[in-house]
LOBALO-806528 format. One record per residue: residue number from 1; y, x, z negated of N, C-alpha, C in turn. Coordinates in Angstrom, 3 decimals, always signed. Each point is the difference from the previous one (the first is absolute). Layout:
SITE:k:n_c2:n_c1:n_c3:ca_c2:ca_c1:ca_c3:c_c2:c_c1:c_c3
SITE:NUM:Y:X:Z:Y:X:Z:Y:X:Z
...
END
This chain:
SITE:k:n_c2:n_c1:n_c3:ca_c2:ca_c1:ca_c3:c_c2:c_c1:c_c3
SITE:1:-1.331:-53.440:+179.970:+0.823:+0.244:-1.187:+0.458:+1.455:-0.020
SITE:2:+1.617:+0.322:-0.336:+0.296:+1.170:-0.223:-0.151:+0.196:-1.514
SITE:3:-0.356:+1.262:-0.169:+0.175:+0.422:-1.325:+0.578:+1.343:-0.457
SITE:4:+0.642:+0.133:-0.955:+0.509:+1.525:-0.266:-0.890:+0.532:-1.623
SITE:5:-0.522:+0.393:+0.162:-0.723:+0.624:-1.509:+0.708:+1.739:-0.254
SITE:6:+0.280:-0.738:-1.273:+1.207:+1.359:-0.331:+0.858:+0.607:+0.590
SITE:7:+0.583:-0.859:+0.558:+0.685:+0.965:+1.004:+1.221:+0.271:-0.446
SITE:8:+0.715:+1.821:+0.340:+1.111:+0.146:-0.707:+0.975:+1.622:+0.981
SITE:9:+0.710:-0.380:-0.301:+0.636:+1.014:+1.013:+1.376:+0.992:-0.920
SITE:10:-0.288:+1.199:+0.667:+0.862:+0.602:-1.020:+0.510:+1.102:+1.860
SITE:11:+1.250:+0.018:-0.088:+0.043:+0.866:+1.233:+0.496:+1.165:-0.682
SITE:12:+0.189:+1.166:+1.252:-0.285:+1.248:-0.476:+1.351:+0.785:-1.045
SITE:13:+0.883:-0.960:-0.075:+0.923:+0.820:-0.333:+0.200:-0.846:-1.707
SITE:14:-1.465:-0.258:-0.599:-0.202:-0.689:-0.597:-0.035:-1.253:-0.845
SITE:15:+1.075:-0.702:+0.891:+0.203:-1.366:-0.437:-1.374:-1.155:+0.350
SITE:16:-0.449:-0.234:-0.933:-0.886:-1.260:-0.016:+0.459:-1.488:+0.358
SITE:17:+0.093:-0.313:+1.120:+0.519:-0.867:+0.782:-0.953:-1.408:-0.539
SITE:18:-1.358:+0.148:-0.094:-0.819:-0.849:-0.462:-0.886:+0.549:-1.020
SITE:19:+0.267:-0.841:-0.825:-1.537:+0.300:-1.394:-1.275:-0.667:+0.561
SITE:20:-1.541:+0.020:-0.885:-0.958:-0.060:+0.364:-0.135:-1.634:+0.258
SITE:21:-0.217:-0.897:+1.256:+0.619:-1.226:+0.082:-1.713:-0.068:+0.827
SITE:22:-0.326:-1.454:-0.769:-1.056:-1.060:+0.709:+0.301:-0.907:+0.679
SITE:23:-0.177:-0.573:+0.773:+0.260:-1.148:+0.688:-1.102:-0.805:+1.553
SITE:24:-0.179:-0.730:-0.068:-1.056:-0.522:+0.823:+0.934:-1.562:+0.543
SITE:25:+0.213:+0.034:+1.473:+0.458:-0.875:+0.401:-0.637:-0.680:+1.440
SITE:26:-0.811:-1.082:-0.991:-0.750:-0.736:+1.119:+0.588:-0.543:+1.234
SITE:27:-1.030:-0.421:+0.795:-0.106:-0.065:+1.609:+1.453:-1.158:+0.010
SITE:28:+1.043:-0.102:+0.772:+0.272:-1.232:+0.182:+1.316:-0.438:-0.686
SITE:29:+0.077:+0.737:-1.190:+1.197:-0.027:-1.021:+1.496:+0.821:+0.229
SITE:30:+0.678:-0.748:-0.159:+1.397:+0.057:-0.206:+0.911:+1.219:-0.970
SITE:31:-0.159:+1.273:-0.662:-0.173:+0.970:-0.859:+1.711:+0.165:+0.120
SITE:32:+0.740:-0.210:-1.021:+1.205:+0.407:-0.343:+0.280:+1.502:-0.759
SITE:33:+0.380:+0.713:+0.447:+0.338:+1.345:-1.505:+1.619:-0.355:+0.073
SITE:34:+0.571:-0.210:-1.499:+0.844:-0.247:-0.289:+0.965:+1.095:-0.905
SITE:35:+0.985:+0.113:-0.270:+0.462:+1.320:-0.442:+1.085:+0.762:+0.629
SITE:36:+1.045:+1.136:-1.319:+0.615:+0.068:+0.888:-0.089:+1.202:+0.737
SITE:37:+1.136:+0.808:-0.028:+0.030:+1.297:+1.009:-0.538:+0.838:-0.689
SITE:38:-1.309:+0.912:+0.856:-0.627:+0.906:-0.431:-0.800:-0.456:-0.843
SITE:39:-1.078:-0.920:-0.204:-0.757:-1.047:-1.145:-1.653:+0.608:+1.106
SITE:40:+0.155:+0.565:+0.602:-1.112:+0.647:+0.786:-0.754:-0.855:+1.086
SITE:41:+0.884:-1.007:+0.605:-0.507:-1.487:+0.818:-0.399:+1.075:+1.139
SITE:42:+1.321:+0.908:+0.650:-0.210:+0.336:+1.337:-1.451:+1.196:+0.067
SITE:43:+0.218:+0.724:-1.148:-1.231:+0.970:-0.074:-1.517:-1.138:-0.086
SITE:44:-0.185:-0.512:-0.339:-1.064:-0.648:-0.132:-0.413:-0.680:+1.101
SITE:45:+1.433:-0.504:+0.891:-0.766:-0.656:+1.727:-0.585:+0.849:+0.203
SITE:46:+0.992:+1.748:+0.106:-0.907:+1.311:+0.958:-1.059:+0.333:-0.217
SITE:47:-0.603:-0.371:-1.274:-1.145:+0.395:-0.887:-1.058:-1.091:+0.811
SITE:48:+0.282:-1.318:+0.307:-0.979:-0.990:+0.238:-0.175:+0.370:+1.822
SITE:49:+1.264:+0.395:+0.594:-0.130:+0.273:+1.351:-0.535:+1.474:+0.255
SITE:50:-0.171:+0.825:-0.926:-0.121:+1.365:+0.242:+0.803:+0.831:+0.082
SITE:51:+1.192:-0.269:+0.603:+1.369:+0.710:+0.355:+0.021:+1.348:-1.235
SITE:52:-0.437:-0.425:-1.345:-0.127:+1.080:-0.826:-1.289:-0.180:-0.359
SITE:53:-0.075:+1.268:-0.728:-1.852:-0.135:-0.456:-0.002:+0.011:-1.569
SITE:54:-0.262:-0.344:-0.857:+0.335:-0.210:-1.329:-0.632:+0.878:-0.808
SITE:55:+0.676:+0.833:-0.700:-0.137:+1.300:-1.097:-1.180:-0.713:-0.739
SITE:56:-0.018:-0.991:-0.374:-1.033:-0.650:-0.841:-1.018:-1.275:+0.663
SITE:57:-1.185:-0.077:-0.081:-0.530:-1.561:+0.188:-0.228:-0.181:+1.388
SITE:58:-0.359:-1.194:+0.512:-0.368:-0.325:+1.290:+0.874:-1.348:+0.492
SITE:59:-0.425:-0.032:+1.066:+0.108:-1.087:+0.859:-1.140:-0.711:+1.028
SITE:60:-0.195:-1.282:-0.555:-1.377:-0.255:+0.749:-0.278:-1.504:+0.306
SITE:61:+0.236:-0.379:+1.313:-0.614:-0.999:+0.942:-1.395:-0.883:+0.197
SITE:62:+0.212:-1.050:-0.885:-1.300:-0.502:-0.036:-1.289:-0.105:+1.635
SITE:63:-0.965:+0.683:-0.345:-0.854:+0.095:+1.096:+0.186:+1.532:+0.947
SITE:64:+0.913:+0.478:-0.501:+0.319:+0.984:+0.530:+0.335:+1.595:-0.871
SITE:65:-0.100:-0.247:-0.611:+0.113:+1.500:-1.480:+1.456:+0.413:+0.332
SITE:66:+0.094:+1.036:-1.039:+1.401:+0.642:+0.205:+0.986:+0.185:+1.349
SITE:67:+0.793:-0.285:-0.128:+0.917:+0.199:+1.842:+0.174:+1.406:+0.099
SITE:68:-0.478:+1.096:-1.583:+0.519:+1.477:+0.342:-1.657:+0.732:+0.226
SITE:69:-0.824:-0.904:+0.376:-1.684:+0.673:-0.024:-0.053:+1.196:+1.095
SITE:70:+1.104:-0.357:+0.928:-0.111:+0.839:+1.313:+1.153:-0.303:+1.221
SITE:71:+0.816:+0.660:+0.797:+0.784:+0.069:+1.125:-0.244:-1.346:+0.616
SITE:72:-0.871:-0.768:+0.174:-0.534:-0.548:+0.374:-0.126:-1.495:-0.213
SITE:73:+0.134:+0.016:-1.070:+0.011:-1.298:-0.990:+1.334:-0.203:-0.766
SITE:74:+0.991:+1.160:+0.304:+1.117:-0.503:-0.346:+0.953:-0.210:+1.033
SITE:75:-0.655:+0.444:+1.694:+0.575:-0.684:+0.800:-0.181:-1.523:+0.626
SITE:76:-1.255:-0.214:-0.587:-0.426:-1.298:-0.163:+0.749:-0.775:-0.514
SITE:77:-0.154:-0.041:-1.243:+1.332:-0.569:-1.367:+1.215:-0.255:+0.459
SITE:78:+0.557:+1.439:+1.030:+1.404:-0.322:+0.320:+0.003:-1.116:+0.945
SITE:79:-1.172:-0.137:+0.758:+0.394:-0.515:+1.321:-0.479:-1.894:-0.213
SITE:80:-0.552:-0.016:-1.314:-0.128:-1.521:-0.574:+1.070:-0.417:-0.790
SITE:81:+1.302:+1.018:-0.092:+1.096:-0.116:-1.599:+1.218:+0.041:+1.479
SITE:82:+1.019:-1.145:-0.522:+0.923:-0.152:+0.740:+1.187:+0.682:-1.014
SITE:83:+0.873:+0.619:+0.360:+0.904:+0.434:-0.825:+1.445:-0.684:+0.487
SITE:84:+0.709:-0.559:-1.238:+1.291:-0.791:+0.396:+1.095:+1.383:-0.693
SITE:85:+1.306:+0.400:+0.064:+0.960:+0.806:-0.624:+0.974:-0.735:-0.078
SITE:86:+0.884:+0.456:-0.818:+0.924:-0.022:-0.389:+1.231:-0.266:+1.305
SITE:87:-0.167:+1.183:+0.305:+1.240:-0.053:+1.090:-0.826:-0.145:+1.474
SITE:88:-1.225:-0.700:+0.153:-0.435:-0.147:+1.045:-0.766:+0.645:+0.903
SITE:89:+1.250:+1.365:+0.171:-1.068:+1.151:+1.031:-0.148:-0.381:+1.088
SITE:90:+0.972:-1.126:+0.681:+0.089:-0.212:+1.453:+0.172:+1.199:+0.955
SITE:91:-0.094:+0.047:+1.749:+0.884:+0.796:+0.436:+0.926:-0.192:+0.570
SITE:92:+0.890:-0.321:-0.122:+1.460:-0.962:+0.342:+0.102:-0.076:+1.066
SITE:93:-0.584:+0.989:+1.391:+0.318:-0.028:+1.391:-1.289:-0.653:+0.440
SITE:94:-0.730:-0.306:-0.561:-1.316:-0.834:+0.940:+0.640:-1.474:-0.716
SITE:95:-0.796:-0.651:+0.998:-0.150:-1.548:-0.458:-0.723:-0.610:-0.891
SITE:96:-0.097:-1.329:-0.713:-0.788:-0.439:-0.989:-1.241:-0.361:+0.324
SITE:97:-0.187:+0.333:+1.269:-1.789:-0.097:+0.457:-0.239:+1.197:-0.069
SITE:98:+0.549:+0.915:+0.618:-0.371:+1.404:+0.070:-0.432:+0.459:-1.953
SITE:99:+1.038:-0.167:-0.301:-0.018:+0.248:-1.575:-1.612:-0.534:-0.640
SITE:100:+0.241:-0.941:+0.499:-1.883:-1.080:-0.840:-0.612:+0.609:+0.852
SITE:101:-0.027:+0.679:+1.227:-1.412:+0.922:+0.602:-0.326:+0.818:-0.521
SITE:102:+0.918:+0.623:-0.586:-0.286:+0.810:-0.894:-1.375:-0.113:-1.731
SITE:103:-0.134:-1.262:-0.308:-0.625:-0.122:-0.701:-1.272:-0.373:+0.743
SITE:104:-0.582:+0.467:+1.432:-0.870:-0.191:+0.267:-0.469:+1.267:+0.471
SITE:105:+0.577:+1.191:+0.132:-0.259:+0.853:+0.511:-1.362:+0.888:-0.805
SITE:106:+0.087:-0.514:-1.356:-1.355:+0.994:-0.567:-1.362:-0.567:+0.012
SITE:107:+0.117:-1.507:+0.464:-1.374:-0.367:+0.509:-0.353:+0.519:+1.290
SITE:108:+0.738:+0.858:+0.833:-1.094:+1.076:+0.815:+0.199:+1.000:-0.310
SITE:109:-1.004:+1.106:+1.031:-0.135:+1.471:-0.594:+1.201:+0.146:+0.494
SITE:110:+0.530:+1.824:-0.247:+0.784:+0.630:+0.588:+0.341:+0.221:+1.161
SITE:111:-0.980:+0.218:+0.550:+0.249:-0.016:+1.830:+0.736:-1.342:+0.344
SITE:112:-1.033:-1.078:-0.214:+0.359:-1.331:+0.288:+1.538:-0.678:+0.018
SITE:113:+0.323:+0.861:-1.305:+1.192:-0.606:-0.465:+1.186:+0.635:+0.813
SITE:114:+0.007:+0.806:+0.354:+0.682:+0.724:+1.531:+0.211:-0.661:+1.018
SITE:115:-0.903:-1.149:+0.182:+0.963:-0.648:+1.459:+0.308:-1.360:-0.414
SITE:116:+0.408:-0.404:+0.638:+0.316:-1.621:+0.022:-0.996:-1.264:-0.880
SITE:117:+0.600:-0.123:-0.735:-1.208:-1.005:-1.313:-0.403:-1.423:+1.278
SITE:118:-1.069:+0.096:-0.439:-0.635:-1.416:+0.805:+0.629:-1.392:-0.112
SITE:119:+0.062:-0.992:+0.846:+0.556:-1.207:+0.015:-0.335:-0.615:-1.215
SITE:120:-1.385:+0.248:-0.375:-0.251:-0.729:-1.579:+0.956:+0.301:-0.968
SITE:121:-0.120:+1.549:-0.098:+1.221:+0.216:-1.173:+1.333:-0.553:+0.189
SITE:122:+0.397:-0.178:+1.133:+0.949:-0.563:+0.375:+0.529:-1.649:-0.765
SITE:123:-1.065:-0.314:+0.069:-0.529:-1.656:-0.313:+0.211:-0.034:-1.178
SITE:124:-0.562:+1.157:-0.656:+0.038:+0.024:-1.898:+1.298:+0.096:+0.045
SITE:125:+0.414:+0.668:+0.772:+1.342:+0.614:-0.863:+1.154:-1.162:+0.447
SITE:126:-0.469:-1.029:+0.566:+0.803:-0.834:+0.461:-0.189:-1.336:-0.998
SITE:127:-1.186:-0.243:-0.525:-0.232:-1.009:-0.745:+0.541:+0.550:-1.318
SITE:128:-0.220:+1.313:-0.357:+0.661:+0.093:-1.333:+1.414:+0.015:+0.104
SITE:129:+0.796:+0.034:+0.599:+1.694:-0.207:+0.109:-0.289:-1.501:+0.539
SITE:130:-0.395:-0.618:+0.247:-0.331:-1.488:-0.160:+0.191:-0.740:-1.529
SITE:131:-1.432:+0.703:-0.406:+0.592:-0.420:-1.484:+0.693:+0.653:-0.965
SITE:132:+1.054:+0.625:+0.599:+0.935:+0.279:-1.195:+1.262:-0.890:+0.378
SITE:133:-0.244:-0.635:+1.255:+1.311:-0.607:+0.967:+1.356:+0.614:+0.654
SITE:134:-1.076:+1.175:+0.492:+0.439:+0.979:+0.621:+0.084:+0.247:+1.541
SITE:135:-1.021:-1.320:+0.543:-0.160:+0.343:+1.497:+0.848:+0.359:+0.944
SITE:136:+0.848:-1.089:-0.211:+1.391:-0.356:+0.711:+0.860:+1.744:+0.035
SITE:137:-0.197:+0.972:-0.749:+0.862:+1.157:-0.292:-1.153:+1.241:+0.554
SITE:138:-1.018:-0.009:+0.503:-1.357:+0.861:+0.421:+0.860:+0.755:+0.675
SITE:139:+0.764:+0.094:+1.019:+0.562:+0.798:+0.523:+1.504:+0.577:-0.320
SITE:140:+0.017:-0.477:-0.834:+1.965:+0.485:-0.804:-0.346:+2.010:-0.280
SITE:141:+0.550:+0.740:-0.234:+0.201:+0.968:-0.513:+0.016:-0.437:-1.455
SITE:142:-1.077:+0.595:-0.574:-0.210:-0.192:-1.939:+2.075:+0.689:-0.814
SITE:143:+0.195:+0.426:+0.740:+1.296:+0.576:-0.285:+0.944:-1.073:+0.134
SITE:144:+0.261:-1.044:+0.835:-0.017:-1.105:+0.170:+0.341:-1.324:-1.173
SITE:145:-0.883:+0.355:-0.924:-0.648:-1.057:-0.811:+0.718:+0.270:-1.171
SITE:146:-0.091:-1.336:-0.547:+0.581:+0.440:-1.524:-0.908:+0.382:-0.985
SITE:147:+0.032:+0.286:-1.044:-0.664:+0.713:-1.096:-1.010:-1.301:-0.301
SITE:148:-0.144:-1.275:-0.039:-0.833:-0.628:-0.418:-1.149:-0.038:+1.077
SITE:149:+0.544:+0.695:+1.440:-0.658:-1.104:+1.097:-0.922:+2.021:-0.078
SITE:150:+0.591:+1.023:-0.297:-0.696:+1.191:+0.585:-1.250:+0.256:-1.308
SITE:151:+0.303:-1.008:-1.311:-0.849:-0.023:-0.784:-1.260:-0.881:+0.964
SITE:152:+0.034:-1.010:-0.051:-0.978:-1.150:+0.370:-0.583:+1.004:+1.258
SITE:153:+0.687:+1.022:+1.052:-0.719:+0.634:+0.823:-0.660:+0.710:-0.456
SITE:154:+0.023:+0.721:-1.442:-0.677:+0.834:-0.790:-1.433:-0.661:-0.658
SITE:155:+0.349:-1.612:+0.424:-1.371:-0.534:-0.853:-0.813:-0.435:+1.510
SITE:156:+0.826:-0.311:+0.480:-1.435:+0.055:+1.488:-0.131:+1.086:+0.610
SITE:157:+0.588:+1.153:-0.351:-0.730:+1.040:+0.847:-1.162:+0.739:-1.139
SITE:158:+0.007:-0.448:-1.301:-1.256:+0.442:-0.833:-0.738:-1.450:+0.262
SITE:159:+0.225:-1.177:+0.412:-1.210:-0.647:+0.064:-0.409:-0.001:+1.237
SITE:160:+0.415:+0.939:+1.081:-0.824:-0.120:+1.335:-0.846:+1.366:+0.022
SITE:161:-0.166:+0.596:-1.288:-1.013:+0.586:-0.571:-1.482:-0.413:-0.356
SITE:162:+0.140:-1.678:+0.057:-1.076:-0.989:-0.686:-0.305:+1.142:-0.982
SITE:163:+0.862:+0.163:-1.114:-0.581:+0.669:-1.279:-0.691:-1.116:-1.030
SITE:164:-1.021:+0.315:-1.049:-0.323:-0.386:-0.862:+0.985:-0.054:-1.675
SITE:165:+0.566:+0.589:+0.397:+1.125:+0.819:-1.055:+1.143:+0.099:+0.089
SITE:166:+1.014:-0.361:-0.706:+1.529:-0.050:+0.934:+0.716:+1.174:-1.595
SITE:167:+0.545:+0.873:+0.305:+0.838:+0.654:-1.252:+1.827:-0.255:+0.132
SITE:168:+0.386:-0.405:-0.410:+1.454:-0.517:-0.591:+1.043:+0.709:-0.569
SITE:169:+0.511:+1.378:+0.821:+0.809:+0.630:-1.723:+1.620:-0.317:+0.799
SITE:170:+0.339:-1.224:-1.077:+1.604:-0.207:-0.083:+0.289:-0.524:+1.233
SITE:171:-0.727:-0.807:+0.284:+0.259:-0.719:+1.421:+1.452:-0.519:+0.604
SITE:172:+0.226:-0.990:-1.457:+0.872:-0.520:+0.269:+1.636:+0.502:-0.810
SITE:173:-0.069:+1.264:-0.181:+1.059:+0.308:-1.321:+1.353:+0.611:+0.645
SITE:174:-0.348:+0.322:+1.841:+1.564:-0.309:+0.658:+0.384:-0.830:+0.079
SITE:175:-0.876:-1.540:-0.275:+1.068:-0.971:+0.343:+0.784:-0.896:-0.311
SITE:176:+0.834:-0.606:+0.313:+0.302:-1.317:-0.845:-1.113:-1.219:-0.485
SITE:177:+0.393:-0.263:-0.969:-1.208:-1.237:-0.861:-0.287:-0.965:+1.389
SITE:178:+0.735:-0.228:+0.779:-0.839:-1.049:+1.495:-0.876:+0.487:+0.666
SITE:179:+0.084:+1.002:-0.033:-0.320:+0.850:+1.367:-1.336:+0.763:-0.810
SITE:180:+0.217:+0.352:-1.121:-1.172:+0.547:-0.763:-0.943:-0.967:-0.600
SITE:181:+0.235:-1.585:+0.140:-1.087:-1.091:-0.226:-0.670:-0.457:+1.050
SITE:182:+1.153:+0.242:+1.043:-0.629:-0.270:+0.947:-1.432:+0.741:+0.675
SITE:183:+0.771:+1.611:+0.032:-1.029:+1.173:+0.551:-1.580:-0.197:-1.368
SITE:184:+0.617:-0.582:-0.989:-1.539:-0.179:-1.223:-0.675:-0.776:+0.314
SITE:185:+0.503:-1.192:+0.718:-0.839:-1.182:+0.265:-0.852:-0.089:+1.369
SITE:186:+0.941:+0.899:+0.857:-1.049:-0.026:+1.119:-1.519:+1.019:-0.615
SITE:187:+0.826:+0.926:-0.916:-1.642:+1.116:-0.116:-0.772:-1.111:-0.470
SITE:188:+0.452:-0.628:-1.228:-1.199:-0.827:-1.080:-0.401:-1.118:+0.528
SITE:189:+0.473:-0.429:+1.302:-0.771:-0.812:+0.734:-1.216:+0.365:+0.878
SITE:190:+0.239:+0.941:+0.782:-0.660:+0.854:+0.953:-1.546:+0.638:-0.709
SITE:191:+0.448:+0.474:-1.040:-0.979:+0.627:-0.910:-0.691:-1.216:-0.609
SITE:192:+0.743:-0.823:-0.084:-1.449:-1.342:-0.707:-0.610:-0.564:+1.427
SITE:193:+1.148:-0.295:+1.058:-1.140:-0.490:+1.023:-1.195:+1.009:+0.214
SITE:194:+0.350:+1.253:+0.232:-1.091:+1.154:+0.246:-0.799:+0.374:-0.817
SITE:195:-0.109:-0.622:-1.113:-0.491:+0.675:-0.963:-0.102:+1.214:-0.543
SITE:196:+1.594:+0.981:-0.241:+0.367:+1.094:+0.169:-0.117:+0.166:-1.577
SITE:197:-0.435:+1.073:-0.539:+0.695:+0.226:-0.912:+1.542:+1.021:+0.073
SITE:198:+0.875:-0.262:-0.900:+1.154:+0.339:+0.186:+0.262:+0.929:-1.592
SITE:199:+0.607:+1.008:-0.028:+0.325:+0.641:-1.150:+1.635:+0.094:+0.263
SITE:200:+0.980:-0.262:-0.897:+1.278:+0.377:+0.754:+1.411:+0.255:-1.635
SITE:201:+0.444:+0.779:+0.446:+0.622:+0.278:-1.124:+1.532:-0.317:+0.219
SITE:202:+0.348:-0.570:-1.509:+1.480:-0.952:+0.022:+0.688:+0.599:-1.070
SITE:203:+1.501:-0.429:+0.113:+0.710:+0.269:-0.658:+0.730:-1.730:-0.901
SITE:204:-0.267:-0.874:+1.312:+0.308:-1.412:+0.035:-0.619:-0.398:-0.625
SITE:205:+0.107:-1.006:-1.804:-0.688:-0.241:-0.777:-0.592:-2.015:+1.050
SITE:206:+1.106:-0.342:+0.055:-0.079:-1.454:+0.350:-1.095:+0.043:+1.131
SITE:207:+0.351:+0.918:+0.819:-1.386:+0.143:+1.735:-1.304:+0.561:-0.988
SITE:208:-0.309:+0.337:-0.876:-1.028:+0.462:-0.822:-0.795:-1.312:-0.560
SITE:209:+1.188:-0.926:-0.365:-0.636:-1.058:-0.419:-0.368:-0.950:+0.849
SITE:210:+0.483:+0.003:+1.226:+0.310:-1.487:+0.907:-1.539:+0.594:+0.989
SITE:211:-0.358:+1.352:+0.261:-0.908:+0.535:+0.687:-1.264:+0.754:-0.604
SITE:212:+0.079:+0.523:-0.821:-1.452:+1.063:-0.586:-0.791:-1.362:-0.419
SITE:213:-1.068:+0.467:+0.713:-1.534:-0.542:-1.314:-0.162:+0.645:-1.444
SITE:214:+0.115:+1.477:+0.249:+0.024:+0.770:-1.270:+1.293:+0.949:-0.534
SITE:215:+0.925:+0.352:-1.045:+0.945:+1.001:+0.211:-0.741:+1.134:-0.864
SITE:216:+0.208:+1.001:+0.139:-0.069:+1.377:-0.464:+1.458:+0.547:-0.468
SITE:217:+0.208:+0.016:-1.270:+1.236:+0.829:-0.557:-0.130:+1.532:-0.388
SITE:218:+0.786:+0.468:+0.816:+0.155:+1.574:-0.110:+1.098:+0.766:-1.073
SITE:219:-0.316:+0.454:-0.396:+1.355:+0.849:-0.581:-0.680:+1.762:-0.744
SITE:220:+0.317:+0.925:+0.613:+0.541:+1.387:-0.017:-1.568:+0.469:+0.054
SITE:221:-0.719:-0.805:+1.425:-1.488:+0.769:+0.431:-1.207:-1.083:-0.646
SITE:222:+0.378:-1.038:-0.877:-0.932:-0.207:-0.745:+0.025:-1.939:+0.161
SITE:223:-0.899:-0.567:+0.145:-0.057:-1.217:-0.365:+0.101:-0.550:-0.847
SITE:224:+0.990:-1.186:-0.663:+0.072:-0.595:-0.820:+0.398:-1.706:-0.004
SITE:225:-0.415:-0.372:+0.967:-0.168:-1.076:+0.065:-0.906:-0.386:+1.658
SITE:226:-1.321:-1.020:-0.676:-0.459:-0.376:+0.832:-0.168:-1.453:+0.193
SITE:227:+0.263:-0.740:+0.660:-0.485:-1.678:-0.105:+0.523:-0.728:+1.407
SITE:228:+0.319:-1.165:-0.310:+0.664:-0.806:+1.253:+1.304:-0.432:-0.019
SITE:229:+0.520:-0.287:+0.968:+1.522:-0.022:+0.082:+0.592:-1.033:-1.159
SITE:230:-0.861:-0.930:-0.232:+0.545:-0.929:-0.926:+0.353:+0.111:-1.564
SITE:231:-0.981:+1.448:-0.431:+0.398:+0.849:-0.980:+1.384:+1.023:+0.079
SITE:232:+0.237:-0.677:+0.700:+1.413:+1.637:+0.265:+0.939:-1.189:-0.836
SITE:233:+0.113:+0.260:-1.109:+0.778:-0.386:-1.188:+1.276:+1.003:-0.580
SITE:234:+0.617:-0.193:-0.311:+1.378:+0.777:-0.547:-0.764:+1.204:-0.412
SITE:235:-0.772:-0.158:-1.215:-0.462:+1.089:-0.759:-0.797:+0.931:+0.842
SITE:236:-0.843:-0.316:+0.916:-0.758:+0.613:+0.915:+1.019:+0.759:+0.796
SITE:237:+0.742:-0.442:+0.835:+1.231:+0.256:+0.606:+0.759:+1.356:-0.780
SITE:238:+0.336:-0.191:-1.136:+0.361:+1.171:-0.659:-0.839:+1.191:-0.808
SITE:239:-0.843:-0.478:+0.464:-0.946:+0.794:-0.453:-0.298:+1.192:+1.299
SITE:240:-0.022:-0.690:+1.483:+0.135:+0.893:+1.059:+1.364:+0.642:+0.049
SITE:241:+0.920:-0.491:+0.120:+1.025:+0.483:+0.776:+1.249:+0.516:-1.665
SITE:242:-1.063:+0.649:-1.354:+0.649:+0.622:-0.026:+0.154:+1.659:+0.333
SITE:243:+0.518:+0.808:-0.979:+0.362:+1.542:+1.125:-0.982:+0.516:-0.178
SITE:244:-0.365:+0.519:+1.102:-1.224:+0.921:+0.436:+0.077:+1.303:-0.915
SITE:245:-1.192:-0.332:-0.458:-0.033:+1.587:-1.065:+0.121:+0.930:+1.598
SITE:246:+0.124:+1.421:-1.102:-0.153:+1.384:+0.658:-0.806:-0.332:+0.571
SITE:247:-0.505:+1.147:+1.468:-0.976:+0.047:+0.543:-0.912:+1.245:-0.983
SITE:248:-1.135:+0.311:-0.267:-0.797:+0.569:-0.501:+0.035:+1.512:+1.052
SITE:249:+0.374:+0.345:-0.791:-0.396:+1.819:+0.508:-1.663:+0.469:+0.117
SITE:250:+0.027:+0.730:+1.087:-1.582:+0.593:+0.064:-0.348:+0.896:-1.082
SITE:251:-1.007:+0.499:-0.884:-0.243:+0.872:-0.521:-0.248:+1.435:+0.307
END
């Protein structure tokens, strides 16, 4: 189970990006943050991946204590947390195998990772563009590909991570509504066969409903709506997505 106890982020030039926010999202589950721009979805992945360290509160891994206890344990964290983006983060001149080797490279040390990855990784990184139905394209240039197909490379090269944890910010919000149900359905399949938990943040109210176990409504750092997709009712609905107060100034 992930959990965030108090956690809240204010960056330095004093905008409070996130207020003091709880949340505990068991092993296995489907985790929507819903909301719109600037509602604090993307600060809060970095907060659960480490990427930032949070002005306030913790972050902490059942069986395992805080991911910020030590250098050590938050390279751990990273290397069990698959990260999906926005715009992907391909490198357009390698290929779509080369690209998913890449999500295997931090299961060895440093030295290691310097020469040629072993035939196994090879294997991973071949079964996960398998199941995104990607095989057939393993050798295309990711530059190549269209925006739905360099997403889905973005979800097997974080699952040939074998992470425990998959983080989600705006996966699907370059694309067209096909191409962005599509790239949702391969994650929320993958993650239930694996028993992944998945955290992933939307802008798409309908993929919120058709996919989350749980939604989380954001608006201006602060939670205000928590339940299941089947509650996302008009009133709920406007209750998120209306205008984001000010951001809160530091004192």
């Amino acid at each position: 189970m992930l959990r965030l106890h108090g956690v809240a982020m204010t960056y330095p030039n004093g905008v409070a990006a996130v207020l003091p926010t709880s949340i505990s999202v068991p092993k296995g589950q489907f985790l929507v943050l819903l909301g719109p721009s600037g509602a604090g979805k993307s600060t809060l992945l970095r907060c659960m991946n480490g990427l930032v360290k949070p002005t306030q509160g913790d972050v902490t891994v059942e069986g395992r204590g805080s991911i910020f206890r030590s250098g050590h344990a938050l390279r751990q964290h990273r290397r069990r947390t698959g990260m999906i983006f926005q715009q992907h983060h391909l490198i357009g001149r390698l290929s779509a195998l080369q690209n998913v080797l890449i999500g295997r490279v931090a299961a060895h040390g440093a030295l290691r990772s310097m020469l040629p990855l072993p035939r196994a990784d090879r294997l991973i990184a071949l079964q996960s563009l398998e199941r995104v139905g990607l095989l057939d394209r393993a050798l295309d240039r990711a530059d190549e590909l269209s925006g739905g197909q360099q997403q889905r490379i973005g979800i097997a090269r974080a699952m040939a991570q074998r992470p425990q944890i998959v983080l989600a910010d705006e996966p699907v919000a370059s694309l067209d509504p096909a191409s962005g149900e599509k790239v949702l359905a391969d994650l929320h399949r993958i993650c239930r066969e694996d028993g992944i938990t998945a955290i992933v943040s939307l802008h798409q109210v309908e993929l919120a409903r058709r996919f989350a176990d749980r939604v989380i409504g954001l608006v201006g750092g602060r939670i205000v709506f928590e339940g299941t997709a089947s509650q996302l009712g008009q009133t709920i609905l406007e209750q998120i997505y209306t205008a984001a107060p000010s951001r809160m100034e530091a004192a």
